[in-house]
N, C-alpha and C positions, 0 to 999 in steps of 0.2 A: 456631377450628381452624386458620384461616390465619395466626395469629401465629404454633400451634405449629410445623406445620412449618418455618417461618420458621426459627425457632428450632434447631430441631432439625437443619436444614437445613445451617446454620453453624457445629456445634459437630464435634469428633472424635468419633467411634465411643468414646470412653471417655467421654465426658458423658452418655451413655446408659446408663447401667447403674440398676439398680432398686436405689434409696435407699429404694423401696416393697417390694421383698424383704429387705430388711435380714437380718443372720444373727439365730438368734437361740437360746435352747437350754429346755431340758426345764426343768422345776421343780426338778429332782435333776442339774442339769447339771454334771458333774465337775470337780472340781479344777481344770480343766485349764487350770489358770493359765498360760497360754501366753503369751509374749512375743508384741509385736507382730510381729515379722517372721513368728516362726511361723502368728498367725494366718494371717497371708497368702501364708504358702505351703506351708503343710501341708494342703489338699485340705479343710480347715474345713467347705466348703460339699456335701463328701461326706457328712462324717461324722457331718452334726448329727442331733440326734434331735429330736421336739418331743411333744405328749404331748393339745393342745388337739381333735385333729382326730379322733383314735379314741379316747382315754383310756388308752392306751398308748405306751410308747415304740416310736418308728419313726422310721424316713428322712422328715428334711427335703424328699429330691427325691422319694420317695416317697410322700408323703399323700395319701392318695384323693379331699381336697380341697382346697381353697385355704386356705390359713395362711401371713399376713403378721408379720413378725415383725422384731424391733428388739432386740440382744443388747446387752453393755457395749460394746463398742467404738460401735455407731453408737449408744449414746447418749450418749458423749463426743464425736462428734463433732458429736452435732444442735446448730445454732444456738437452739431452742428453749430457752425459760426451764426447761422440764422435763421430764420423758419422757413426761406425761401431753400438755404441748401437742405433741411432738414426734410423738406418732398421729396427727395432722393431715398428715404427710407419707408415711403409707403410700400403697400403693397400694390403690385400690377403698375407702377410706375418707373418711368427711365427719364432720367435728367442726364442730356450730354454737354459738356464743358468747354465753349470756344473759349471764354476769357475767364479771368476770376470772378468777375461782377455782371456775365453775361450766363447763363444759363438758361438751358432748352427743356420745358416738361412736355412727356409726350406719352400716351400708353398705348398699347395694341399693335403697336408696328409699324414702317413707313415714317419714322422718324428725319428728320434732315437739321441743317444748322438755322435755317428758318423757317421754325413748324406753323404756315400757317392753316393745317390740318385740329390744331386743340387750341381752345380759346381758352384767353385767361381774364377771370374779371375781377373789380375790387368795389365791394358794394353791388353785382351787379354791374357794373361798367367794365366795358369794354378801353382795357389799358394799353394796345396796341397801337407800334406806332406808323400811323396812315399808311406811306408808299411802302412798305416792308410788308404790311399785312401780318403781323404778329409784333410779339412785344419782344423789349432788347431786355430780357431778363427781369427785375423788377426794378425796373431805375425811376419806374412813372407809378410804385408801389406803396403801400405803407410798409413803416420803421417796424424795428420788434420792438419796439414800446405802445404801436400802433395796433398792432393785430390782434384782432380777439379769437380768431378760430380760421382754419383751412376747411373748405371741401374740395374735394376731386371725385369727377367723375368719368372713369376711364371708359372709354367707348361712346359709341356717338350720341349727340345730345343735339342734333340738328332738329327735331320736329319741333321741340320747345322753344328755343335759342337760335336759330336760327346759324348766323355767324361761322359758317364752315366748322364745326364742330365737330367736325365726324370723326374723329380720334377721343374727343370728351374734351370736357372744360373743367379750370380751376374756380372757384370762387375765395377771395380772400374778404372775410368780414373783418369793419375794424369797431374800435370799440365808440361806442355811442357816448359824447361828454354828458348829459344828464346821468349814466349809471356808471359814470366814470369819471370825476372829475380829480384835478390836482396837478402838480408837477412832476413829471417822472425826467430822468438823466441818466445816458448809459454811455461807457467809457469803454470801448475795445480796442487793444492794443496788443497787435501780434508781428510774428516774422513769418518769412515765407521763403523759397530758395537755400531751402538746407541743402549742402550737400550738391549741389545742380550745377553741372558741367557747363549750364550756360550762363551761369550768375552766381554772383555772391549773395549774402543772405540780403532778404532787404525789410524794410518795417511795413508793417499793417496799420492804419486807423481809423478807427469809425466812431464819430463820435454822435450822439442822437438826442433831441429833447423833445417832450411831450409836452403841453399844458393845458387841463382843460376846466373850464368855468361854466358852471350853472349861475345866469345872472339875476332870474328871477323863475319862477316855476315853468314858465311858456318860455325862455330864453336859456340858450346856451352855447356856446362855441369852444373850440380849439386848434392848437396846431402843432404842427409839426415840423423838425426841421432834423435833418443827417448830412453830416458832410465827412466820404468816406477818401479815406488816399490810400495808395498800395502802390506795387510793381506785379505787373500781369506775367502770368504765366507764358512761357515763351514757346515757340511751334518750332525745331530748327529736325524736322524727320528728314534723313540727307538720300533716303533710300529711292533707288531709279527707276523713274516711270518708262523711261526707252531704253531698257539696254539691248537691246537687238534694233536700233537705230541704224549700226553699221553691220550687220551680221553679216553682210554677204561681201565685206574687205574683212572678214575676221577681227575687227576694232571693238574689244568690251572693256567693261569698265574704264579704267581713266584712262583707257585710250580711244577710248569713244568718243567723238569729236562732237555729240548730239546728246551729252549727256543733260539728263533731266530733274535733278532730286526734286522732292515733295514739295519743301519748304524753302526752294529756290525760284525765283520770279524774273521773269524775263527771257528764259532758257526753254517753253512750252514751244510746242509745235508751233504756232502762228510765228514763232520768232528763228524757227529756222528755216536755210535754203540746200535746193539741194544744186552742189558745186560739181562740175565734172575739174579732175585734178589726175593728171598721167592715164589719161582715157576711161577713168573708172567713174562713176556717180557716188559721191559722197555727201550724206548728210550732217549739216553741219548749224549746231545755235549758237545765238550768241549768248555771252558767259554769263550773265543774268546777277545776280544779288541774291543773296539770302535773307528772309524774311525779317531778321533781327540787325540788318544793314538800313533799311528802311523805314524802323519803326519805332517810335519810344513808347516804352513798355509799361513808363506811369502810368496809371491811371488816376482818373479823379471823377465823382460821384459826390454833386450836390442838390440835393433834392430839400423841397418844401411843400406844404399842401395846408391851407386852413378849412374851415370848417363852420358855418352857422347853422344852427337847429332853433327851429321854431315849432311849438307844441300849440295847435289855437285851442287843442282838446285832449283828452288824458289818452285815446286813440288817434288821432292823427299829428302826422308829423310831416314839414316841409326842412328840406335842407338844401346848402347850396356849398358845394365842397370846390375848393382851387387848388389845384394841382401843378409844379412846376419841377423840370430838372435842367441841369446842365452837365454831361459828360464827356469824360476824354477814356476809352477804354479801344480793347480789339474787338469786331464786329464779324461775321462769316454769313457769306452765303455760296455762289459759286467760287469769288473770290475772296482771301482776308481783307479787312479795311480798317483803317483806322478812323475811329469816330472822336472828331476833336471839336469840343466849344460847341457839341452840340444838343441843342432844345428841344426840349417838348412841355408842352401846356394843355392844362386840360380845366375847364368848367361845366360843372355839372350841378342839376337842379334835379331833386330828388322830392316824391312826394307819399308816404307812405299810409295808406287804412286801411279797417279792416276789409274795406270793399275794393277799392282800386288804391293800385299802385301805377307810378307814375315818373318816367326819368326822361329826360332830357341834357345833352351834352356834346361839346364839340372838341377835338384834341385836335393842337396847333404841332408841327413839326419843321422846323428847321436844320438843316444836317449843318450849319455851321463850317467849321473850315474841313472837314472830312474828304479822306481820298482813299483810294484804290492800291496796294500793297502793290499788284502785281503790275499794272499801269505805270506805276512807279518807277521800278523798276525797269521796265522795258523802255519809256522813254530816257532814263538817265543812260541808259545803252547808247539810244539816240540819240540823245544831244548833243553829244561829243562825237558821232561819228554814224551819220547814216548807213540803214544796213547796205546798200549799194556800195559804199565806200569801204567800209569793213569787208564787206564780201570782197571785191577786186586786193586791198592787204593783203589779204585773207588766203587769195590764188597767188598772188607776186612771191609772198614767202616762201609758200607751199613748192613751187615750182625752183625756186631759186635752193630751198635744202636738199630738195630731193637731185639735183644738180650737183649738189656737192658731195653727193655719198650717205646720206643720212637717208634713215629706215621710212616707211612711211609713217610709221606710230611718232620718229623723231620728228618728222617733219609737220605733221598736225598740231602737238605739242610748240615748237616754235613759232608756227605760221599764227597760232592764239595767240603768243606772245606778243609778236610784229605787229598784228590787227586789231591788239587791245593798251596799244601804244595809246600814250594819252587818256585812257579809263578813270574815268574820276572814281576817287579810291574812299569806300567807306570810313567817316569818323573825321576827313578834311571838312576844314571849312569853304573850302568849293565845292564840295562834295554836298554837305548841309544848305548849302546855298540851291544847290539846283535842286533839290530834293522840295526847298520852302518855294522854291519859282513853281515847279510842277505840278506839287498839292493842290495852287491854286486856279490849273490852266484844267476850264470845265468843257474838254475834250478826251478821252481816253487814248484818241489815237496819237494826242502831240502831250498829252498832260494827265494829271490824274484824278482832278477834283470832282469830289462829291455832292452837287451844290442841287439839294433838292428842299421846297417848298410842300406843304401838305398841311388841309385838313379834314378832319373827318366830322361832320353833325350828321349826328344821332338820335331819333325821338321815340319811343316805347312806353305802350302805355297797357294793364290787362287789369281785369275787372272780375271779381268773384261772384256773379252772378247769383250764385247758389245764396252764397251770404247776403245780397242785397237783396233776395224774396225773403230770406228768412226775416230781414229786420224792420222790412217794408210791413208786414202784418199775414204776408202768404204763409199758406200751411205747407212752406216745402222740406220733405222729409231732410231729416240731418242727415242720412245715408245715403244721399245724392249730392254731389258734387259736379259743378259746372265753371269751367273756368274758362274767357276769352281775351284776347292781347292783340298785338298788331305794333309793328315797329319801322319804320326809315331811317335810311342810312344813303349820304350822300360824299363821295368821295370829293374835294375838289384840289387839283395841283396847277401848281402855276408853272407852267413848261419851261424848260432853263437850257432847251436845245441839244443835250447831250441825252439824259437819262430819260426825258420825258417832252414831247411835242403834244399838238394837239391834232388828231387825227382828222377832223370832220372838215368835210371841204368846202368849207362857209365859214372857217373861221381861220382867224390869224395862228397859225402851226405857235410860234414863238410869242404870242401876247395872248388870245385870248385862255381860259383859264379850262384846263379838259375836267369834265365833269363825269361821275362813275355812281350810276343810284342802284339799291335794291328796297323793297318793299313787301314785306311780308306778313303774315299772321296767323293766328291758331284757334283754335277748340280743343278743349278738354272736358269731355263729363267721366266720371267717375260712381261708382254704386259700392257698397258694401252690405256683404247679405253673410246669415245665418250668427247673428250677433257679431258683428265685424272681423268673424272669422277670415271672410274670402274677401277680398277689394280688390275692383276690377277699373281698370283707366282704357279710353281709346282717343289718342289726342292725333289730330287733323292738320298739317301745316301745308300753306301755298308759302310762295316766294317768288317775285316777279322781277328780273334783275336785268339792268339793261343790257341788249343783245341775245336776248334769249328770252324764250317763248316762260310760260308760269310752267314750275314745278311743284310737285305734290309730293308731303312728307306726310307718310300714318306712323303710330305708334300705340302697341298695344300691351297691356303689363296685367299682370295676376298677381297677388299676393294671398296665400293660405296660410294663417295660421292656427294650426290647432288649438296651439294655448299662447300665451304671451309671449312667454320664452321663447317659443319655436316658428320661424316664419320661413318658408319656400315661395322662390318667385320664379317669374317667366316674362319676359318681353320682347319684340320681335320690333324692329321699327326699322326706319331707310333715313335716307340723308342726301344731302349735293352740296357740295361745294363750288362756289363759284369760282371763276378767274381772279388772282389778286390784280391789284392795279399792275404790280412789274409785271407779271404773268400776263396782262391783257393787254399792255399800252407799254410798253419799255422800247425803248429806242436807242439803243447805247453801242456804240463806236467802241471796242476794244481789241487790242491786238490786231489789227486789221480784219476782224471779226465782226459781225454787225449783230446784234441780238435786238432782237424785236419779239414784241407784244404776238401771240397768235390768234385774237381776234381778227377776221378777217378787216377790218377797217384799218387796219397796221401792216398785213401782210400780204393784202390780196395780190395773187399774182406771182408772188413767191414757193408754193408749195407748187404748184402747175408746173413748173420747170427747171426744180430742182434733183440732185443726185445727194444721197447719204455721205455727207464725210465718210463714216467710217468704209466705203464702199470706195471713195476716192483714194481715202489711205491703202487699201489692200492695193489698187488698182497701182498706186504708184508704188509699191515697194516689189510689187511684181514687175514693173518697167527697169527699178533699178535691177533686180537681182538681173533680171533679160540683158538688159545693158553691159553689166559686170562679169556674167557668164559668157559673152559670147568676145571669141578670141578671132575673129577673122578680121581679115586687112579694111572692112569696111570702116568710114569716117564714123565719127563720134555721134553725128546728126545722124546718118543713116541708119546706126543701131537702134537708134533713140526711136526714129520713126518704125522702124521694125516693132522693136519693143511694144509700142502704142498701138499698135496692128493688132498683135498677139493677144493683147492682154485688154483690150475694151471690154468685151462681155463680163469683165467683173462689176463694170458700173452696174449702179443701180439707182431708180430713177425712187423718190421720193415717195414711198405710200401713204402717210402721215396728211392729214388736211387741218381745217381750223378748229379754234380751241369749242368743246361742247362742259359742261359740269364734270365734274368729276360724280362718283355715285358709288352708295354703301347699302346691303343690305347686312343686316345684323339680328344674329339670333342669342340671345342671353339668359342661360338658367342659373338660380344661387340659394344659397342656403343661409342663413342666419341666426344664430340661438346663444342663449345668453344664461349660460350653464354653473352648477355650482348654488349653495345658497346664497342669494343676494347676486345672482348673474356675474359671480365675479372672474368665471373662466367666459370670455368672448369668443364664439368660431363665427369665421364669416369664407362661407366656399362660392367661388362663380365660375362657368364655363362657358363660352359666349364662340360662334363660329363668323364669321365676316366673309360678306363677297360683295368683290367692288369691281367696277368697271370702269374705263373713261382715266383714268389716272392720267393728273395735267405734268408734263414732263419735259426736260427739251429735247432738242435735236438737232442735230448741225447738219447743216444741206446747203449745195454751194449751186451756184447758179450760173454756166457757163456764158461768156459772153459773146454769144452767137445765136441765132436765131436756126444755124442750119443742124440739127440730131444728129448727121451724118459726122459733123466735125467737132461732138461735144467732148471727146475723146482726146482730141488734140488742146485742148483747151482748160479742161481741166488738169492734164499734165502741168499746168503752169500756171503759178498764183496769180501771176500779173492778168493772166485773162480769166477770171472767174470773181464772181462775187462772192462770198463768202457770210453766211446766215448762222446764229441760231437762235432757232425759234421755240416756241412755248406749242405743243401741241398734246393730242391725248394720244397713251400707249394703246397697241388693237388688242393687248391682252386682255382674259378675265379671269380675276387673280382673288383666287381664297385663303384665309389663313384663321387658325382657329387657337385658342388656347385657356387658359382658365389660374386660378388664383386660389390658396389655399392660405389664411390667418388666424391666429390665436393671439389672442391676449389675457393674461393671468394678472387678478390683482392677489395676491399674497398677504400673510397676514403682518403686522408694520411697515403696511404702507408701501413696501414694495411692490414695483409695475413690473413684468418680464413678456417677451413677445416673440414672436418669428412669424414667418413667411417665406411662401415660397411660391415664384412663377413664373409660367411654364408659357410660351410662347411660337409659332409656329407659322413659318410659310407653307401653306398646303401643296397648291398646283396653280401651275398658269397654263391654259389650253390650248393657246397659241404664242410662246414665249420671241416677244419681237426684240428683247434688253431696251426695252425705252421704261419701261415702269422703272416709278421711285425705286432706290431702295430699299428691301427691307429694314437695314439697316437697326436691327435689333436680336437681343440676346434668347438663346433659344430657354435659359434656367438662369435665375437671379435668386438670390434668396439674404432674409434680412436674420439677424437676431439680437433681440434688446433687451438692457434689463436696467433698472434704474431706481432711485429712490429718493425721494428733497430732504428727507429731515434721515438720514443712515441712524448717526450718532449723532445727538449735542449740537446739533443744526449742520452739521456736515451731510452733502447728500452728495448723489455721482449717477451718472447715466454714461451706459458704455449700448455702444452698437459695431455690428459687423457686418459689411455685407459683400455678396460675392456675386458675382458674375459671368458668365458663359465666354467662350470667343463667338466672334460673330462677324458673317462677313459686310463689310463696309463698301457700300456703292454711290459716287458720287461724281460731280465732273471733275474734281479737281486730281480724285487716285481713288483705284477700287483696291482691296486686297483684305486682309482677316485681321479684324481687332483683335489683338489678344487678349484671353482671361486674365481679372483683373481682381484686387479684394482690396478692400479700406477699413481699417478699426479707426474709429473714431471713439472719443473718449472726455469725460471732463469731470472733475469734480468742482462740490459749490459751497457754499458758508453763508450761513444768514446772520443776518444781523439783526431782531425785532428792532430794534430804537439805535440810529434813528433807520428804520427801514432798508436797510443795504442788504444787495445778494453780490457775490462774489462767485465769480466761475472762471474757474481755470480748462481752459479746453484745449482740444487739438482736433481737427481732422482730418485721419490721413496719419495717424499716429508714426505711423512705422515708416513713414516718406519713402513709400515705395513709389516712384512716381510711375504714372501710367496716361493712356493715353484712351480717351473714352470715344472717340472716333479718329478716321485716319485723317491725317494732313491738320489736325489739331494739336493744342499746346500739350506739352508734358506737366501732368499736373502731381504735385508732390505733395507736402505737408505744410498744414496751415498752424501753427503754434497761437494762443491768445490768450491774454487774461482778459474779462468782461466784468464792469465794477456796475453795476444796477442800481438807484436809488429810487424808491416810490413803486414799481411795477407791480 
């Protein structure tokens, strides 16, 4: 915080402006093809409307809540490679980066690598793909020849929207071919891997075409097509998740016989045993692969989507928009994955007036030949050599050096050597060959394929009430506002036996098709009193979702403003989110691991007679130290059994039951004002407090294989006898966390934009801390600063941003420990061409290829180099 003000300290009053309030406009946002000058001095930031925040058109300075938002002009000037990374620069917003072409938006806190806490939509639709429950960055998106404007709305948006929102949702508008028609063509061409210890440089391309046609005044279409290629960013963090594996033989670092790095697979707990060797208990994994042994790092990104628009009236409008991609990139959730040859589709029928609106839509999902990183690896362990087999190597060496005079640190070191005889060796063609046999064995525990089916229909539909008395011939006041909607959503997957069965006991587990619905809908009236000073909303939402009783979402908002310029608001409203499909229904074999759905139709039975892993861990490394400690002439087994004597009271028995919503209340004050003559300085302040309960989470709990308590002890000592779970359940904590957001945006006189931001983020307290909740997994201070202009000189323009961020600590299954502080200058300058219409941008971002890491056990991400050639935009 003492850079920022530093910072901030030395720049003019115009370097402060909110590059994180960017303008930005409605989904139906007019014509209003305004030159650049006009924008800048026609009161723009009066008049905008936006549509994310109520589901109506309203005042920009007016929104009862916070909406961040990015129009064409601040997306021609973001230095970002796209408008997707350019959300990275809002304000109160956090995008973290598992791959190059995958990215996570997420605001308020509780972030993870599959947020499906913030919804993202395009047009209103919901882009997300089915069994994941969130979207794989924007691969199912529009182009930037496509996009007309960004909203974001940080904090929950569950009473309107439904869709687990309860972190906020994006809205991406695109542009309408009636007020948009033509051919547009965009050429990016960059490098990546400067400088990168894991690779040499490699090339970027995206290439993109627009075209759209008004065919007669009621008709018109377009489409779109990008097809992008790269080399993804590589994950190889080598640092050690057990180094006190062996503490009690004194065995660290690489003499650690159980060592564990981040971005090494195969080598996790599930894959070691523990070996008695010269009377002592030794833990010991097998040697595992490293993440960039297993995984080709091309990527490829081909996406398409058309479009028909039918007008029967110069207010209504029907459309039917087709959406499809095919991608090869890195994917994260608990584990890395490789997403190859894989689809998603999507159809949608959209109906828009001034009375009701209307959409319908269903998104197809195939994961294609996609597999499991870690799976991967652990089986190419196996294939060549059973842990049982390896283990006995493993002792024959161990015993055989230590026979000959060699230390025990030589002889661990050897005895790997002896029991990794045979090891197919990364980059062989046997190697490569059982890697392609594995990918497609749709088992975890013999293979690694990812082979899941999904889709999602969708129907919503809401009705302006208020407008349809008024047009009908009722005298109802225009300062009355009544809005009503109602939407379904029906999940359907087709079981593939590994990742997904079908629970209900009347049907075929492996054929018939598991089915996942919710049903919901709302009330909004709204008043405005003392000349539309004060506007007051209370909107009402149910949600009825199977396996659980109906829940109830209110929301209530205030906006005062005294004059136009100046508007203060207030809103208070709740949320739930429901079980995603993995989260309710997952059924997946890994690591001799079993993870299952925590509805109880998946688990029943399982929480009743379970003990906490991490309770079994204590429990066992207290067996060994007991073991290792004790120097009397007694046999190996009798210690052991001693040991297990001693040391049972550490178990503990599973308090955790089945999955219920997760749940937000949320309290949000902010400011607004549009300062300067002609509103050309922008402030927009919010401070919003959260309390949530029920957080859906997992948990690993093993299930002895015994019926008698008395011997659960002995039992769980030993993997062979114990089941082995983790499941999806809620944390018993209640966990608050508060923070707020401060933006400026300055237009200057030629046409110069300049901006900052700054926000401030906050875990409060948890009242009963059980470590099962999410993590928070975000920065306590981030802060942006921008300044940019399209025409500088003689058509040359340039937009630079900087932005910086906190360390913060990182919690997740895969490694917990502290992201470190992080900063990125990104940068580009542009050149226009009037005739025939070309813009040229030379960009980078990530200037300075500092590489960094935006959560832990994620890729190193460094510098994006590109020239961008525009024709038509």
């Amino acid at each position: 915080m003492g850079n920022f003000t530093c910072l901030i300290a030395g720049l003019p009053l115009a370097l402060l402006s909110g590059f994180l309030t960017p303008k930005s406009a409605v989904a139906q946002q007019t014509a209003a093809a305004t030159t650049l000058a006009d924008t800048t001095r026609q009161n723009v930031s009066l008049g905008e409307v936006v549509v994310a925040a109520s589901k109506v058109e309203e005042s920009f300075l007016q929104s009862p809540v916070t909406v961040e938002k990015l129009n064409a002009r601040a997306l021609r000037l973001t230095p970002a490679p796209s408008f997707f990374d350019a959300i990275e620069h809002l304000k109160g917003v956090q995008v973290i980066t598992p791959s190059l072409s995958f990215k996570v938006i997420n605001a308020r806190g509780f972030t993870n690598t599959t947020n499906v806490r913030f919804a993202q939509l395009v047009d209103g639709i919901d882009n997300q793909a089915p069994h994941i429950g969130g979207p794989i960055g924007n691969v199912l998106g529009p182009s930037d020849l496509d996009v007309q404007a960004v909203e974001i709305v940080p904090g929950t948006a569950a009473a309107l929207y439904g869709l687990n929102a309860i972190n906020g949702l994006a809205n991406f508008n695109t542009k309408n071919p009636f007020r948009s028609e033509g051919l547009s063509l965009q050429q990016k061409t960059g490098v990546n891997h400067i400088n990168d210890s894991n690779s040499g440089a490699k090339l970027f391309s995206e290439t993109s075409v627009r075209y759209a046609k008004v065919l007669t005044p009621k008709l018109a279409f377009k489409v779109n097509g990008t097809y992008l290629r790269g080399y993804d960013w590589i994950a190889n963090d080598q640092t050690e998740l057990n180094p006190n594996g062996n503490s009690t033989t004194n065995l660290f670092g690489a003499e650690n016989p159980a060592q564990d790095p981040v971005n090494s697979y195969g080598n996790e707990s599930s894959n070691r045993s523990t070996l008695t060797l010269g009377g002592k208990s030794y833990s010991v994994a097998r040697t595992g692969y490293n993440e960039k042994d297993v995984v080709d790092y091309h990527l490829q990104t081909i996406k398409y989507d058309a479009a028909l628009h039918y007008k029967p009236s110069a207010s209504t409008e029907l459309a039917y928009t087709y959406r499809g991609t095919v991608l090869d990139n890195v994917y994260q959730r608990s584990n890395r994955f490789r997403l190859e040859n894989y689809h998603l589709q999507q159809h949608a029928l959209q109906l828009t007036t001034p009375v009701v609106q209307a959409r319908a839509y269903i998104t197809t999902e195939n994961t294609g030949k996609s597999y499991n990183l870690r799976s991967a690896a652990e089986n190419l362990d196996r294939s060549y050599k059973p842990d049982a087999v390896w283990n006995q190597d493993y002792t024959t060496a161990w015993n055989a050096a230590t026979a000959a005079g060699q230390t025990v640190a030589q002889a661990h070191t050897g005895a790997r050597t002896a029991a990794d005889a045979g090891r197919l060796q990364p980059g062989t063609p046997k190697f490569k060959q059982q890697l392609s046999a594995l990918a497609d064995i749709n088992n975890w525990d013999q293979g690694a394929a990812l082979r899941v089916q999904a889709d999602l229909v969708h129907a919503e539909g809401q009705v302006n009430l208020a407008e349809a008395l008024r047009r009908s011939g009722n005298q109802w006041p225009t300062v009355l506002d009544l809005l009503v909607g109602a939407d379904h959503r029906t999940y359907i997957i087709k079981p593939d036996g590994n990742y997904f069965i079908n629970p209900e006991a009347n049907k075929d587990p492996l054929n018939d098709n598991l089915t996942y619905s919710k049903t919901g809908g709302f009330v909004q009236a709204g008043a405005r009193f003392l000349d539309e000073r004060i506007r007051l909303t209370a909107t009402l939402r149910a949600d009825k979702n199977d396996y659980f009783s109906t829940r109830f979402n209110p929301r209530f908002t205030a906006v005062y403003s005294p004059t136009r310029q100046h508007n203060f608001r207030v809103s208070y409203q709740s949320g739930y989110r429901f079980p995603s499909l993995f989260e309710g229904f997952s059924n997946v074999n890994s690591g001799q691991v079993k993870r299952i759905g925590g509805l109880r139709v998946m688990s029943d039975g399982v929480f009743e007679n379970s003990y906490l892993r991490s309770s079994i861990d204590a429990f066992n490394t207290a067996v060994t130290a007991a073991v290792n400690a004790n120097t009397s002439a007694a046999s190996a087994a009798e210690k052991r059994r001693l040991a297990i004597e001693q040391n049972q009271n550490r178990l503990v028995r599973t308090p955790y039951t089945y999955l219920k919503p997760e749940y937000i209340k949320s309290l949000e004050l902010g400011y607004k004002a549009a300062l300067l003559p002609g509103g050309r300085l922008l402030l927009d302040v919010d401070f919003y407090y959260n309390s949530y309960r029920d957080f859906i989470a997992q948990v690993e709990a093993y299930v002895p294989k015994t019926n008698n308590p008395d011997s659960a002890a002995i039992y769980l000592s030993n993997r062979a006898t114990q089941n082995r779970y983790r499941l999806w359940t809620n944390a018993q904590s209640q966990v608050y966390n508060y923070g707020g957001s401060l933006g400026l945006r300055y237009e200057l006189a030629g046409n110069y934009l300049a901006g900052g931001s700054v926000t401030y983020t906050r875990l409060d307290r948890t009242e009963s801390g059980d470590g099962l909740e999410d993590g928070f997994n975000t920065p306590r201070w981030a802060y942006n600063l921008s300044v940019g202009n399209e025409n500088a000189y003689k058509n040359f323009g340039f937009g630079v941003n900087y932005r910086w961020q906190a360390r913060y600590y990182s919690q997740t299954f895969l490694v917990n420990g502290y992201v470190p502080a992080y900063h990125t200058l990104d940068a580009q300058v542009s050149y226009t061409v009037a005739a025939p219409n070309l813009r040229f941008k030379l960009g980078a971002s990530n200037l300075l290829n500092e590489y960094y890491v935006s959560y832990l056990g994620g890729p190193s991400v460094g510098g994006l180099y590109y020239l961008a050639v525009t024709y038509g935009l």
